[in-house]
KOLLOVEX-424326 format. One record per residue: residue in three letters; x, y, z of N, C-alpha, C, O in turn. Coordinates in steps of 0.2 Angstrom, whole numbers, plus 5000, padded with zeros to 4 digits. Example, Ala and Ser with C-alpha at 12.3 -4.5 7.8 and 13.67 -1.06 7.14 Angstrom:
2
ALA506649725039506249785039506649845039507149835042;SER506449895035506849955036506450005039506750065040;
This chain:
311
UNK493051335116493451335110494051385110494051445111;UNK494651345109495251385110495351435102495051425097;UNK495751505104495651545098496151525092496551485094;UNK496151535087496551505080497351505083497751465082;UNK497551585087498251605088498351535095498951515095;UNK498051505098498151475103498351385101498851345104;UNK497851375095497951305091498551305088498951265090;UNK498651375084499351375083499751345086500151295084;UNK499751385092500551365097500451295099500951265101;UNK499651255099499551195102500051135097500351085099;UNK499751155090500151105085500951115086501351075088;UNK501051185085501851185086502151155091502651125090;UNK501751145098502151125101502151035102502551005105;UNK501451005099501650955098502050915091502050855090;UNK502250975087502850985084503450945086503850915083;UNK503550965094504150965098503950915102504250855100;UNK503450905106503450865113502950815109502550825104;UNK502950735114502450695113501950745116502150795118;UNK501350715116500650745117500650745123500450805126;UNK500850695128500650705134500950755136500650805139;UNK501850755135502250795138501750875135501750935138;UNK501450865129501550955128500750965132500451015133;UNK500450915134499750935136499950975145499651015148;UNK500450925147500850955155501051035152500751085154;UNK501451035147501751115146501151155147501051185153;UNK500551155141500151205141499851215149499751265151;UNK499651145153499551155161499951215164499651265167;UNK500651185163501151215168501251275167501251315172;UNK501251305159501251375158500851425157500751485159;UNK500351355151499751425149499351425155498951475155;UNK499251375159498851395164498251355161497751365165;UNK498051335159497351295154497351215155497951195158;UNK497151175154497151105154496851095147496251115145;UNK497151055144496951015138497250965137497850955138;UNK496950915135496550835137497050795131496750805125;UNK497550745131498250745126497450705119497450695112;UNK497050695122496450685115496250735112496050725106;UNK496250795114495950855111496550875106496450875100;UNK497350885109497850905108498250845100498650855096;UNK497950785102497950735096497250745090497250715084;UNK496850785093496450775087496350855083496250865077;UNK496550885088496850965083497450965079497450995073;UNK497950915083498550915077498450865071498750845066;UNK497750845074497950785065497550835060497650835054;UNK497050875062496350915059497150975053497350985047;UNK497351005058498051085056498451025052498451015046;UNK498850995055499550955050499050945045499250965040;UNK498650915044498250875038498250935034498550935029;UNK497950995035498151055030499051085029499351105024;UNK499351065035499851085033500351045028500851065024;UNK500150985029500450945024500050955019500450925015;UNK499650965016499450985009499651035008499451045002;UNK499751075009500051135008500751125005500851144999;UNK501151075010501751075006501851035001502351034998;UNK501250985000501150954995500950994988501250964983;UNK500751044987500651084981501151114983501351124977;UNK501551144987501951174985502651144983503151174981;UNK502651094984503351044980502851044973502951084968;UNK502450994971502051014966502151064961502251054955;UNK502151134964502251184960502951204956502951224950;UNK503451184961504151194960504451154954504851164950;UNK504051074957504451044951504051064943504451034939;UNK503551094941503351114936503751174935503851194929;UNK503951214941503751304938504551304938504851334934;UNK504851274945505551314947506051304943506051264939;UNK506751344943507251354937507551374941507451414945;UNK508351314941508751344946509051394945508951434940;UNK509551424952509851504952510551484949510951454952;UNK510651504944511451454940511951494947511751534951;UNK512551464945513151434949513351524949513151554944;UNK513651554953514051624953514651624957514651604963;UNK515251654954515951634960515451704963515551704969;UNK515251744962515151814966514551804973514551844978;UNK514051744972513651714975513751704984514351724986;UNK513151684988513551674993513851624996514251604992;UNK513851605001514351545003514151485001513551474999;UNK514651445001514651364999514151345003514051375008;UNK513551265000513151245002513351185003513751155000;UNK512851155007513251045008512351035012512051065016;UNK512250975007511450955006511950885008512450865005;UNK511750845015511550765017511050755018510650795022;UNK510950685016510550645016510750565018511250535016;UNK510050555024510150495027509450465027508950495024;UNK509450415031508850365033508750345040509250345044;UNK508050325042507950305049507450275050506950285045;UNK507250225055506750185053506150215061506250235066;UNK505550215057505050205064504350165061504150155055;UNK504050165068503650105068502850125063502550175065;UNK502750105061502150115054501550045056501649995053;UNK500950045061500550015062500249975057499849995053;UNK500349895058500049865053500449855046500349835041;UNK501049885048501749885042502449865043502849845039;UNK502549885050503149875054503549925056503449965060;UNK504149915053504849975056504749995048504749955043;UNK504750055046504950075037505250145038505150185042;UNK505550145034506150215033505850255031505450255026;UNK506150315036506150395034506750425031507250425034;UNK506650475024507250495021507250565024506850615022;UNK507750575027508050655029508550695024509050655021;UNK508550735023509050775020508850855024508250885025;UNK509550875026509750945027510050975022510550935020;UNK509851065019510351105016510351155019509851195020;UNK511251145021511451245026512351265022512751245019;UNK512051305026513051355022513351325026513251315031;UNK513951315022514651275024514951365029515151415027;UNK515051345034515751405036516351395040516351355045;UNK516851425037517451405043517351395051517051425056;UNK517751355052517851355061518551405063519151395061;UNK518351455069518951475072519451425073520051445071;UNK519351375076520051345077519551285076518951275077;UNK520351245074519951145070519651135077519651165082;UNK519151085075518751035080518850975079518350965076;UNK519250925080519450845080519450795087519550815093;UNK519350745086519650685089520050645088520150635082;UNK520450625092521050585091521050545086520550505085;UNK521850545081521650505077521150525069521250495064;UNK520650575071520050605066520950675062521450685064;UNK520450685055520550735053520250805055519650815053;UNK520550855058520350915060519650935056519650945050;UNK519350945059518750985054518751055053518451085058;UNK518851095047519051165045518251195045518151255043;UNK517851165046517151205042516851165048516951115051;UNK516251205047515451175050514851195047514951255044;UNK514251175046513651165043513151225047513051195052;UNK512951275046512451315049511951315045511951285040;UNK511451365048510851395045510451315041510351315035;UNK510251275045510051205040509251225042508951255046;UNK509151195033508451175031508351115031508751075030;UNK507551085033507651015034506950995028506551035026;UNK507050925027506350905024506450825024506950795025;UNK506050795024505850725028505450685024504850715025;UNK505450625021504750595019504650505021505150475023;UNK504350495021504150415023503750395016503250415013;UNK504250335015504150315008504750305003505350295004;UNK504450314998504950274993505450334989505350394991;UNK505950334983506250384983506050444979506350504979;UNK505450414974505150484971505150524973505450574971;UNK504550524980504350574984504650624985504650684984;UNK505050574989505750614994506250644990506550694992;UNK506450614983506850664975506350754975506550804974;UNK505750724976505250794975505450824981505650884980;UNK505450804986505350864992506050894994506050954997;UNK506650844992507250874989507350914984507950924985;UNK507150944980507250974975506951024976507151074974;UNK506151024980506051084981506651124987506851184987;UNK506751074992507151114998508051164993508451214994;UNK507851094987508851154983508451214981508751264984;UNK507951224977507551284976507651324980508051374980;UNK507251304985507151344991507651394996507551454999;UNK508251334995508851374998509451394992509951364994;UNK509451404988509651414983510351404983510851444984;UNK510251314981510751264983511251294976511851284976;UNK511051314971511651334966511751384966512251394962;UNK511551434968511951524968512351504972512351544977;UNK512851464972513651484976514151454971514151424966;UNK514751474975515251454968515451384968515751364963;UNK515251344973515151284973514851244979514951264984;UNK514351174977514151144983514351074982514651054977;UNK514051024988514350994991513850944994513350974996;UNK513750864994513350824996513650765000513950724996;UNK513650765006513950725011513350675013512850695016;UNK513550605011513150535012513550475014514150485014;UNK513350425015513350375019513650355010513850395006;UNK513650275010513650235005513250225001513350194996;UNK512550245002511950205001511750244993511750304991;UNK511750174990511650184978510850224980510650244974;UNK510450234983509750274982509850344983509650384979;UNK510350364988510550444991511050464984510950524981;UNK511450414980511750454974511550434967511850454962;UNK511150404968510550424960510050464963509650484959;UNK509950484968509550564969510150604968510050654965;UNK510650604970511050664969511350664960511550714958;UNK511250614958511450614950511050644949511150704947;UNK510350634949509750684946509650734945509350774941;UNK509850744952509450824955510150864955510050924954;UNK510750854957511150914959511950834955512350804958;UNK511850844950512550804949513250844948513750824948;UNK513150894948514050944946514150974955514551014956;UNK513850944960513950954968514750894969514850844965;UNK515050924972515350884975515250814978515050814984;UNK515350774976515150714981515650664984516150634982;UNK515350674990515850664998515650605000515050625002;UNK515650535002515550495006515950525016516450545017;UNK515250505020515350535026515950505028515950445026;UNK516650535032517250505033517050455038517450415037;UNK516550455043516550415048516150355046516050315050;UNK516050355040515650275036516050245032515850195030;UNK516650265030517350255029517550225032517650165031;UNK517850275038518350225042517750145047518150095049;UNK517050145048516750095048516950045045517250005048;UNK516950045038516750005034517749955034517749895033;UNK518350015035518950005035519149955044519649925045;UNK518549985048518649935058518349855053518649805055;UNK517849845048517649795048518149765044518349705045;UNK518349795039518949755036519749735040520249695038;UNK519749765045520249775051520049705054520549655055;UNK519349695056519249625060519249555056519449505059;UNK518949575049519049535045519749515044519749455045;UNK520249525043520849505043521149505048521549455048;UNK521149535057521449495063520749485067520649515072;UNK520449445064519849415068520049385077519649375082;UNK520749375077520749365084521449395086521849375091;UNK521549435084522149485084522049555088522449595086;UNK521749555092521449625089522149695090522149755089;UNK522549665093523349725092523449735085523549795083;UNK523449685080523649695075523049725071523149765067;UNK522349715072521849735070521849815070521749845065;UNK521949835074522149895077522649925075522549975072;UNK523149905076523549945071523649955064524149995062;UNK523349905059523049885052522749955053522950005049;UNK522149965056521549985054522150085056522350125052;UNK522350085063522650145060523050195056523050245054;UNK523450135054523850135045523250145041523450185038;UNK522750135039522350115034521950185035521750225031;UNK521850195041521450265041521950325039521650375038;UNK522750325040522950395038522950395033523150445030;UNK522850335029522850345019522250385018522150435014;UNK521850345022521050385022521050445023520450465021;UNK521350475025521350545028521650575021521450635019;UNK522050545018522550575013522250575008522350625004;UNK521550525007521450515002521750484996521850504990;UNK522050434999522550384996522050314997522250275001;UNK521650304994521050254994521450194990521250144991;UNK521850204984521950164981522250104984522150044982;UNK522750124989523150094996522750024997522849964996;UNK522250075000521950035006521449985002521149945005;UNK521249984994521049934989521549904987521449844986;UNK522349924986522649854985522949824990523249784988;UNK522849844995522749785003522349755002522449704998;UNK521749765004521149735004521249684998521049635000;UNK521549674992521449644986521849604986521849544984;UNK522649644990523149554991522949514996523149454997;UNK522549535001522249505007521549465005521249445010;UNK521349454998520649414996520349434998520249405003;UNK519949504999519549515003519249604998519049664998;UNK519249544991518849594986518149624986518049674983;UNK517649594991517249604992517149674997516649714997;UNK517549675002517649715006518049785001517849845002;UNK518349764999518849814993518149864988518149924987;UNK517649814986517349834981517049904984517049934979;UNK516949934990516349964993517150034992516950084988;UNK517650034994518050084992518150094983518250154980;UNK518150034980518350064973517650114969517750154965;UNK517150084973516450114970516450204973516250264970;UNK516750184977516550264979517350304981517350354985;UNK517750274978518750304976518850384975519250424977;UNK518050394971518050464969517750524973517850584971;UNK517350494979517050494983517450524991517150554995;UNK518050504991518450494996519150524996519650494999;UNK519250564991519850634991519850674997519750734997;UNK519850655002519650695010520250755010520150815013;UNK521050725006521150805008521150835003521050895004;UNK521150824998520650874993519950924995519850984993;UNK519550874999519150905000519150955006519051015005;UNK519350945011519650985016519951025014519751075016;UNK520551025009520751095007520251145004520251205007;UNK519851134999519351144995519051195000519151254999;UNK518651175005518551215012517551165013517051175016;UNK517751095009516951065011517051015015517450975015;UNK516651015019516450955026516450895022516350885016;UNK516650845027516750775025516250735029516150675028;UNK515950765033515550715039515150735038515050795038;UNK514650695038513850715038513250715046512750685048;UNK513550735047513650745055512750785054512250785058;UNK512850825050512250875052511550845049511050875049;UNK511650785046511050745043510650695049510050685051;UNK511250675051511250615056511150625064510950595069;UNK511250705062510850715069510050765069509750775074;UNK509850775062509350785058508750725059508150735060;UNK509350655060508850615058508650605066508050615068;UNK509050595071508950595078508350635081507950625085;UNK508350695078508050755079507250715078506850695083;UNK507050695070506550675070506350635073505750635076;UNK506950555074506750505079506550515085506050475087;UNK506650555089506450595096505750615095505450615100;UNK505550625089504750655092504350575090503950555094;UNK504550545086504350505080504450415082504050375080;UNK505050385087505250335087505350335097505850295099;UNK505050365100504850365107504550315110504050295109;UNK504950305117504750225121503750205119503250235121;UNK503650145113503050135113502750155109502150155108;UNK503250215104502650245100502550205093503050175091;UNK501950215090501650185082501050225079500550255082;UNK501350225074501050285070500750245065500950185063;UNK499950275063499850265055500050285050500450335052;UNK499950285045500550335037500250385037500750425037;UNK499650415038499550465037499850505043500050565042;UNK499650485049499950525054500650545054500850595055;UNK501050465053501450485052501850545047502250585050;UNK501750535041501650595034501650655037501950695033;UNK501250695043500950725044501350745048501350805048;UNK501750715053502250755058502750755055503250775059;UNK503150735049503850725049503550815043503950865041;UNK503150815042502950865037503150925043503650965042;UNK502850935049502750985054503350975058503651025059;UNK503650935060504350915062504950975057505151025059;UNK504850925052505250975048505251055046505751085046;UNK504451085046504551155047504751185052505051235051;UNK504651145061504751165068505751175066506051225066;UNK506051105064506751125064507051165059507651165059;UNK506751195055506951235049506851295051507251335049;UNK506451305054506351365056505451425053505151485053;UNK505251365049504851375044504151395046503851435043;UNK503951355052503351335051502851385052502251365051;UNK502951455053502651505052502351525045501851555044;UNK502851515042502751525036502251455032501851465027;UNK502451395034502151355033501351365035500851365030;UNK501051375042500351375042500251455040499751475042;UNK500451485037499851575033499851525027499351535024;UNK500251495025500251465018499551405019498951415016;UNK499651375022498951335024498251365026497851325027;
């Protein structure tokens, strides 16, 4: 019988590693041999506590918790993205997991860019992550507990950097509506390559330099431009996806402001999960599934210490 501090470190590390790989670590390190069945039937025994745990304790919040109101004196600026990803659900198929990270906004020494891209003045540190499989009530709850948690309103202002997707901004209407809202610049210019093809479908010199004219408006936040192209070119449908989100896409407002436009720190959030979760062959059931992206997400937050004394 291994000791409680030993199981510990066994869940944590199959937090990180598939089973086989963390059953080789404990070999190669700790010197012990354990069997990736033992190492799968510990972690579902502890995650099943830990994810209840976190279950009452979102629970709690959204009954008890009262946000920390807004302070120019507060600390720094905060930026909450959220995305989605799919993995394999047994008996169910491919079904989405919702990611959202919140970390402090901080200046960069000197811009970070790619050619053609808008220099990036800031970057995203110190992230908290939270993760659910399922529909968006949940995931609104486990969002709300993570604004609480990092006390997404004591700053003098924050910021919510997302794709396009209408489920990510009726969660952000609900839960934090006076945040800035930023569509990710790199789902932008996506959306402006397809409108590029769509008009020199066999062109592509001219496609290409359409779409480079159309991204320095985008940079300027001169979106109305690139709506009425799209609209004298019949191509309202393509147009609609800019007019919806016009307000969304003040990039150099935002940049001045000193808020991130790239949601760069979600989406690689999401990858992070995928890697433990979406590996050559792997399929999960809901519960298990439930159960690591719960443990996942305390491992990359930095929490999960604090997550299992609470369990």
């Amino acid at each position: 019988m291994h000791s409680p501090a030993f199981q510990k470190d066994l869940v944590w590390l199959t937090g990180l590693l598939p089973y086989a790989q963390a059953s080789q670590v404990v070999e190669r390190f700790g010197g012990q041999t354990v069997a990736v069945s033992s190492l799968w039937r510990a972690t579902q025994r502890h995650a099943e506590r830990l994810y209840a745990a976190e279950q009452t304790r979102q629970a709690a919040i959204q009954m008890e918790a009262t946000p920390v109101p807004r302070s120019v004196e507060a600390a720094k600026p905060k930026s909450l993205s959220m995305d989605g990803g799919m993995l394999h659900i047994r008996g169910e198929g491919w079904k989405e997991m919702k990611v959202a990270s919140i970390g402090t906004v901080e200046p960069r020494r000197v811009a970070e860019h790619s050619a053609g891209e808008p220099p990036s003045l800031v970057h995203v540190t110190h992230l908290r992550y939270t993760a659910v499989l399922g529909e968006v009530a949940p995931f609104r709850a486990a969002v709300w507990t993570l604004i609480i948690e990092t006390l997404f309103f004591a700053t003098s202002f924050s910021s919510v950097v997302a794709d396009g997707a209408a489920w990510i901004w009726n969660i952000v209407a609900e839960v934090c509506p006076d945040s800035r809202q930023i569509v990710d610049f790199f789902h932008a210019v996506q959306h402006l390559s397809q409108a590029a093809q769509a008009l020199f479908p066999t062109d592509p010199a001219q496609a290409t330099a359409w779409l480079t004219k159309m991204r320095q408006h985008l940079t300027l936040g001169q979106v109305w431009f690139i709506i009425h192209a799209l609209n004298a070119a019949h191509l309202s449908d393509l147009a609609h996806y800019f007019v919806t989100h016009q307000r969304r896409m003040a990039y150099q407002e935002f940049r001045e402001d000193g808020c991130p436009i790239g949601s760069a720190a979600v989406e690689s959030a999401v990858k992070q999960f995928k890697v433990r979760l979406t590996g050559p062959g792997m399929s999960w059931s809901r519960p298990a599934a439930q159960r690591m992206l719960v443990l996942r997400a305390a491992i990359l937050s930095g929490t999960f210490d604090a997550l299992w004394d609470a369990a």
